[in-house]
C-alpha positions as CSV (number, residue, x, y, z in Angstrom):
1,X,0.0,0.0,0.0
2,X,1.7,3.3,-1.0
3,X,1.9,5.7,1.3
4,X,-0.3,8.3,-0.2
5,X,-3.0,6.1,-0.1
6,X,-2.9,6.0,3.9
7,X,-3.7,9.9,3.7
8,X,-6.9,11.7,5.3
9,X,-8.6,12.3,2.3
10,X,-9.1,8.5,1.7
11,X,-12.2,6.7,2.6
12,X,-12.6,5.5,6.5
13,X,-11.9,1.8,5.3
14,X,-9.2,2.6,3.8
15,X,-7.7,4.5,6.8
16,X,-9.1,1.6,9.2
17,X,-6.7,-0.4,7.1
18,X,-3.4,1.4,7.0
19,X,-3.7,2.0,10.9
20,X,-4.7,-1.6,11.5
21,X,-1.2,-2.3,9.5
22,X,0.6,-0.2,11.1
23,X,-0.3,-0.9,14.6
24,X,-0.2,-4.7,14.4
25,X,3.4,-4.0,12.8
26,X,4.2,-2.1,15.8
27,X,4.6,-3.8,19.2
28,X,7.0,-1.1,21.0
29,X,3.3,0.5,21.9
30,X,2.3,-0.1,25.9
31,X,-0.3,0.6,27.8
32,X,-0.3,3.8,30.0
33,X,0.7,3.4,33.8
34,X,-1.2,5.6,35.5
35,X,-1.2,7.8,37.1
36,X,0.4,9.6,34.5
37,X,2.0,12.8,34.6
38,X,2.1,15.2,31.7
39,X,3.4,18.6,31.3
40,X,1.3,21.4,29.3
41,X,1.8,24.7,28.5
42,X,4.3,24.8,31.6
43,X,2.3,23.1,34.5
44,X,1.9,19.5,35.5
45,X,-1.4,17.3,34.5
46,X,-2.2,13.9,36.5
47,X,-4.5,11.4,35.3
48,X,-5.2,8.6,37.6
49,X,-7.3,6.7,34.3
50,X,-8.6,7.3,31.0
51,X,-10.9,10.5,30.7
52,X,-14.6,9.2,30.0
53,X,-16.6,12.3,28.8
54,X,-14.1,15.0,27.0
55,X,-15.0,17.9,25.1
56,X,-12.5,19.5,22.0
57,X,-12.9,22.5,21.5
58,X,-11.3,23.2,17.4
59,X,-11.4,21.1,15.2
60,X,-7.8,19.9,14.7
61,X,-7.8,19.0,18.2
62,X,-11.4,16.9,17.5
63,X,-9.9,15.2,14.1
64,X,-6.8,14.0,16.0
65,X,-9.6,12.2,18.6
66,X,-11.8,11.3,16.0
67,X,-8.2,9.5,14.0
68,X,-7.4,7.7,17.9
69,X,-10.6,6.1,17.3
70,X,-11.8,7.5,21.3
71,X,-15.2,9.2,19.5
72,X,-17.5,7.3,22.1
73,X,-15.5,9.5,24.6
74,X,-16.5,12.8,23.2
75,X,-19.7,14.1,24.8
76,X,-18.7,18.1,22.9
77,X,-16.9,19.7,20.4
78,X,-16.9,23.7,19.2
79,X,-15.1,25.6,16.7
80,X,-15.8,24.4,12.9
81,X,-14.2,25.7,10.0
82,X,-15.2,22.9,7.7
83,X,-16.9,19.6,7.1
84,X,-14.9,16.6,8.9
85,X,-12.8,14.7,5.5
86,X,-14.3,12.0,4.0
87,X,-12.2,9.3,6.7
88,X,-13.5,10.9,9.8
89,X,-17.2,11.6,8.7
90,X,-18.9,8.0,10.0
91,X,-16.9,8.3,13.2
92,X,-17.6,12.4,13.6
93,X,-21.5,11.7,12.6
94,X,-23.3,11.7,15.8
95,X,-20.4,13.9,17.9
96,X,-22.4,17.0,19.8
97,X,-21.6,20.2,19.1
98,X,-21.9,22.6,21.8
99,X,-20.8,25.9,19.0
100,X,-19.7,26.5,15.8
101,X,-17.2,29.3,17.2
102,X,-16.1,29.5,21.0
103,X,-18.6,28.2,23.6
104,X,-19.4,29.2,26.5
105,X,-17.9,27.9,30.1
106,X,-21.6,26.9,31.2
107,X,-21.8,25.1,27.8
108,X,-18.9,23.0,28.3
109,X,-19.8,22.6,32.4
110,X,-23.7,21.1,31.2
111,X,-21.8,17.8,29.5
112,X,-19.9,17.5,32.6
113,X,-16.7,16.7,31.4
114,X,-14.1,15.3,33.1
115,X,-11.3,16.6,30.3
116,X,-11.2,19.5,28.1
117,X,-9.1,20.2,25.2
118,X,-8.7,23.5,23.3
119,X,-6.8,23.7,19.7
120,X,-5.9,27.6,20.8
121,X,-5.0,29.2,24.0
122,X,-7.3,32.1,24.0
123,X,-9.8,29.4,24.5
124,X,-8.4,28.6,27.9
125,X,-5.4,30.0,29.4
126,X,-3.7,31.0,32.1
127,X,-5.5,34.4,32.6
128,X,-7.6,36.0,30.2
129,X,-9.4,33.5,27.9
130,X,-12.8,32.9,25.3
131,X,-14.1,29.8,27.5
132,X,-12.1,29.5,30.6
133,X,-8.9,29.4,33.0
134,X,-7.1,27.0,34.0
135,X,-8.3,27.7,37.2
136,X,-11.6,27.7,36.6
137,X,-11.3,24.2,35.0
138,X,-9.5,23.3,37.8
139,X,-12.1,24.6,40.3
140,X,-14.4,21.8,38.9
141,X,-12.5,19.0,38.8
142,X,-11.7,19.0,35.1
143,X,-8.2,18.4,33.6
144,X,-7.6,21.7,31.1
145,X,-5.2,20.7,28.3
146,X,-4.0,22.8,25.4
147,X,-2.2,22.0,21.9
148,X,1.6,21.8,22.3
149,X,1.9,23.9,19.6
150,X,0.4,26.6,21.2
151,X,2.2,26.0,24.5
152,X,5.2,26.6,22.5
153,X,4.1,30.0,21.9
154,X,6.5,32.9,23.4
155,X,3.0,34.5,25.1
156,X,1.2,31.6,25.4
157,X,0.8,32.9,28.9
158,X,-1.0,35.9,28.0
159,X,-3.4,33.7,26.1
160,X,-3.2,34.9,22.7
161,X,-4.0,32.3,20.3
162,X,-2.9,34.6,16.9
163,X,0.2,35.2,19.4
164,X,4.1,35.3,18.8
165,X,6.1,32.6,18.5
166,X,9.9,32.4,18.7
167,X,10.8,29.2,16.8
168,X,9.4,27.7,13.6
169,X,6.2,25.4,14.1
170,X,6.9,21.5,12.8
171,X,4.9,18.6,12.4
172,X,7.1,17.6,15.7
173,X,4.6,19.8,17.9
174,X,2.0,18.1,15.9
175,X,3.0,14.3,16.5
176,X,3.9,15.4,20.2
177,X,0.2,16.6,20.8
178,X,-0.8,12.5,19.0
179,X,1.2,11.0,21.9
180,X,0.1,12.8,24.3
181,X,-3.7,12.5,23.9
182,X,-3.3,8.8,23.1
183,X,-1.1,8.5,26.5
184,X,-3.8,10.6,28.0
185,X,-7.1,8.0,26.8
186,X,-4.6,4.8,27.0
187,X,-4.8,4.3,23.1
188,X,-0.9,4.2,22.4
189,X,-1.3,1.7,19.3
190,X,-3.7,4.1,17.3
191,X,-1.3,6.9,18.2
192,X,2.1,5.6,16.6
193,X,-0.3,4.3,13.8
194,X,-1.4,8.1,12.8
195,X,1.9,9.1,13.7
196,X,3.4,6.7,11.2
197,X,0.5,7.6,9.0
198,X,1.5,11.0,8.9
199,X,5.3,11.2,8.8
200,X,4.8,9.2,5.6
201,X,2.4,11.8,3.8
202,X,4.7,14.6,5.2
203,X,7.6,12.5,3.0
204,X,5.3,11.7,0.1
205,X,4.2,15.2,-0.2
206,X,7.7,16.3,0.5
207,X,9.1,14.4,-2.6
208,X,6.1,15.5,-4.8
209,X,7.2,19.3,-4.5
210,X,10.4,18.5,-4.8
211,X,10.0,16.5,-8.5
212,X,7.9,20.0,-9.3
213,X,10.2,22.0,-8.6
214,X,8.5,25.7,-7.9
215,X,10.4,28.8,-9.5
216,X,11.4,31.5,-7.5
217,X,8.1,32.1,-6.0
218,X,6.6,34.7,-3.1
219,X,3.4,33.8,-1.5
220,X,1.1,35.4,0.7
221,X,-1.5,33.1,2.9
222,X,-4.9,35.5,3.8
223,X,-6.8,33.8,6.0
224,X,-10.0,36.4,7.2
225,X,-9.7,39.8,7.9
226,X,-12.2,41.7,10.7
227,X,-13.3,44.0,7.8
228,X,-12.9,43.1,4.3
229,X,-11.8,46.6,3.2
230,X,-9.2,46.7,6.2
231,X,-6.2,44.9,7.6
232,X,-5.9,41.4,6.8
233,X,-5.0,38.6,9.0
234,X,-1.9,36.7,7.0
235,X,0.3,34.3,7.8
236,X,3.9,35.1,9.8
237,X,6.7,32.9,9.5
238,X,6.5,30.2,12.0
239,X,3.0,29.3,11.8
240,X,1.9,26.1,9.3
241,X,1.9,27.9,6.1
242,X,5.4,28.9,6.6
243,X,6.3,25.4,7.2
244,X,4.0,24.4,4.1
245,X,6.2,27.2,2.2
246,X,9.5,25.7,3.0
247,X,8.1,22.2,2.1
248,X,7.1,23.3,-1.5
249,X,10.3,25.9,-1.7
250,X,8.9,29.1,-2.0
251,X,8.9,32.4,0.2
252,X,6.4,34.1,2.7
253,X,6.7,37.7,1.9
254,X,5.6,38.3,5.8
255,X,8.1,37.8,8.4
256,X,6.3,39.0,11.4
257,X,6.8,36.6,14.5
258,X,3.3,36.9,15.1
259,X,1.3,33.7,13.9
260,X,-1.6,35.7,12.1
261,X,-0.4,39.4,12.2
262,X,-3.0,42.1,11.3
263,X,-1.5,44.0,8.1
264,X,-3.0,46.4,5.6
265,X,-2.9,46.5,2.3
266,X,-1.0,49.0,1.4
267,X,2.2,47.1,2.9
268,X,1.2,43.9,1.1
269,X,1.8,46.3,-2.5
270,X,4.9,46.9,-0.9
271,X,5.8,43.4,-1.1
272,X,3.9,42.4,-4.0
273,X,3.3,38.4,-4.1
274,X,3.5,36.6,-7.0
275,X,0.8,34.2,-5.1
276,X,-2.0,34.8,-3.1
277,X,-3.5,32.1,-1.0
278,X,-6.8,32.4,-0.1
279,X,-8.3,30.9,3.1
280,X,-11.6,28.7,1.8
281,X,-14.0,27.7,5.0
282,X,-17.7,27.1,6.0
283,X,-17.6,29.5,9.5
284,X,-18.9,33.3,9.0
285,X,-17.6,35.0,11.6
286,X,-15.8,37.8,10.2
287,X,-16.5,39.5,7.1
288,X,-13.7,38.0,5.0
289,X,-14.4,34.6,5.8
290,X,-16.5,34.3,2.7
291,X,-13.8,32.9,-0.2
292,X,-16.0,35.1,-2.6
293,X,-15.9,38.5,-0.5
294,X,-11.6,37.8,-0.9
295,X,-12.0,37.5,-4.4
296,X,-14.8,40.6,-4.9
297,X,-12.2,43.0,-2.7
298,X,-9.0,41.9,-4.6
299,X,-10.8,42.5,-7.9
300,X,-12.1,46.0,-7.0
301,X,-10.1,47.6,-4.2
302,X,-7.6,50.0,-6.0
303,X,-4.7,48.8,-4.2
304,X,-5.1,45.0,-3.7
305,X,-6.3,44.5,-7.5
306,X,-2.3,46.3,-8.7
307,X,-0.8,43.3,-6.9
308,X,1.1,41.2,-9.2
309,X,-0.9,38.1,-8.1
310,X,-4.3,39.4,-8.8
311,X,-3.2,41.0,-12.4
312,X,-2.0,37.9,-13.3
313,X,-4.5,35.9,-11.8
314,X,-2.6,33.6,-9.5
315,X,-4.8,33.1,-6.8
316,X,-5.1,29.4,-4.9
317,X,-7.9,28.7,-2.8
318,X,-6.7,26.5,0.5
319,X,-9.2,25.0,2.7
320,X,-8.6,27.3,6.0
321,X,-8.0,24.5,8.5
322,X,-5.3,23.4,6.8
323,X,-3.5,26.7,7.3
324,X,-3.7,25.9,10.8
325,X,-1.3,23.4,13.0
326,X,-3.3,20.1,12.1
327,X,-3.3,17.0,10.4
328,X,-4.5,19.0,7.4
329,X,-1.5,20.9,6.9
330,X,0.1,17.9,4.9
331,X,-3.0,18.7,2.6
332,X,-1.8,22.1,2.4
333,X,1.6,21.3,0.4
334,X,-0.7,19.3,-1.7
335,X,-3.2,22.0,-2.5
336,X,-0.3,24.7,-2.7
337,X,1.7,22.5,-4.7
338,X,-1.4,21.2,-7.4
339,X,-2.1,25.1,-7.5
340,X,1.4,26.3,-8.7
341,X,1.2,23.6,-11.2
342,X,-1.7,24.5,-12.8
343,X,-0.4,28.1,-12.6
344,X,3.3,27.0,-14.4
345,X,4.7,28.6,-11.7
346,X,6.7,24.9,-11.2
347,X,9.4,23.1,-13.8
């Protein structure tokens, strides 16, 4: 079985197959000893057993369940950007959703959960946060965990979850936030497995861009902005489109250190793209988040429609959530890589 075929776009047989493979190939998996210890976003979690009624809150953190196989656990979910890919959608059928964006703390309190884990940490954090604290969590009972790649943040404390971040994000943050949550609900097998599963899409895709070969390329990734005719929320340098960029071989014209600066227009002539990535998703919370309104602005806004990109009409539509830190960003070299093909932008 090729390695592409094990990829989250498959069917759910399919996927069933490659991680039943890959797990009976692997016997280094054990059990978890508990009471385990884990460390997140710089304090100390114990679990004296499996969590029995969690709640994800974003939906790269729910997918990652969802691929474990621990759905029957999930008693709530919150923040959608899109539909769940083809290989999670019988498992993801039935899961509750509590929001479509941030819920509230009573929201998450009714299932009475006894584990909560957020994607970002504005969701909950430290201080300051959209649901709520670690304290607060805490308070009840409930063990608060949050994505290592946001622990990994420079100001993850302050609980910024478009915050700074000092060091380049990797699928390494990504696989360590797999072992942990399969450590967490005792399902190591299933966690090598999709670990397995995705170091060998990050390879295939790797070799794919590399047989392309883009030219000398500059790219910017717009994800939403909070008006369409104002700043736009882009991608900095760490976050996963960078990473996506420096799989594929081309340049992000931002270099901010911030993971979704706020920047006008009027700087983006300055640096004049070759490429424009737009963000593609099923939310509507801010103006922007509508794939057409992007393309309406860029066509009639007398500074966005000069850019290079737009004139020449080089414009690739990305699902959103795989700009993000999550399984999907492997299908964001893919989409980024069939796009500069079918724009000759690659040898």
């Amino acid at each position: 079985m090729s390695h592409l075929s094990c990829g989250l776009r498959q069917s759910s047989r399919v996927v069933a197959a490659c991680l039943l493979a890959m797990t009976v190939s692997d016997a280094r998996a054990q059990a978890t000893e508990y009471p385990l210890e884990i460390t997140n976003c710089q304090r100390s979690l114990s679990f004296r057993s499996a969590p029995e009624r969690a709640v994800s809150i974003g939906q790269g953190t729910t997918e990652i369940m969802l691929s474990l196989g621990i759905a029957d656990r999930i008693v709530g979910t919150a923040i959608w950007l899109d539909p769940l890919p083809e290989a999670l959608e019988e498992a993801g059928r039935s899961l509750p959703r509590l929001a479509d964006n941030s819920p509230g703390f009573e929201a998450v309190l009714n299932t009475r959960p006894d584990f909560v884990a957020a994607q970002w940490v504005n969701d909950i954090a430290p201080e300051q946060a959209r649901v709520g604290t670690f304290a607060q969590f805490d308070d009840f009972g409930i063990a608060s965990y949050v994505s290592p790649a946001e622990c990994a943040k420079s100001d993850f404390s302050a609980g910024s979850g478009d915050g700074a971040r000092s060091q380049a994000w990797s699928v390494d943050l990504l696989n360590q936030e797999i072992s942990e949550l399969a450590a967490i609900f005792d399902v190591q097998p299933a966690g090598d497995a999709l670990i397995a599963q995705n170091s060998a899409r990050v390879e295939a895709a790797s070799i794919h861009a590399q047989e392309l070969q883009a030219q000398d390329v500059t790219v910017l990734y717009w994800f939403s902005s909070p008006q369409i005719d104002g700043e736009a929320y882009v991608a900095g340098r760490y976050g996963a489109p960078a990473w996506i960029s420096d799989v594929v071989g081309i340049r992000n014209v931002i270099t901010s250190d911030q993971e979704w600066p706020l920047v006008g227009w009027e700087t983006i002539a300055g640096l004049n793209p070759d490429v424009i990535v737009l963000g593609a998703m099923d939310r509507r919370r801010l103006p922007a988040d509508d794939i057409a309104a992007k393309r309406a602005f860029l066509e009639s806004d007398p500074v966005a429609s000069q850019l290079n990109a737009v004139r020449n009409g080089h414009l690739i539509e990305m699902p959103a959530h795989s700009m993000n830190p999550t399984l999907r960003a492997v299908d964001g070299v893919e989409t980024l890589v069939e796009g500069l093909r079918e724009l000759g932008l690659t040898r």
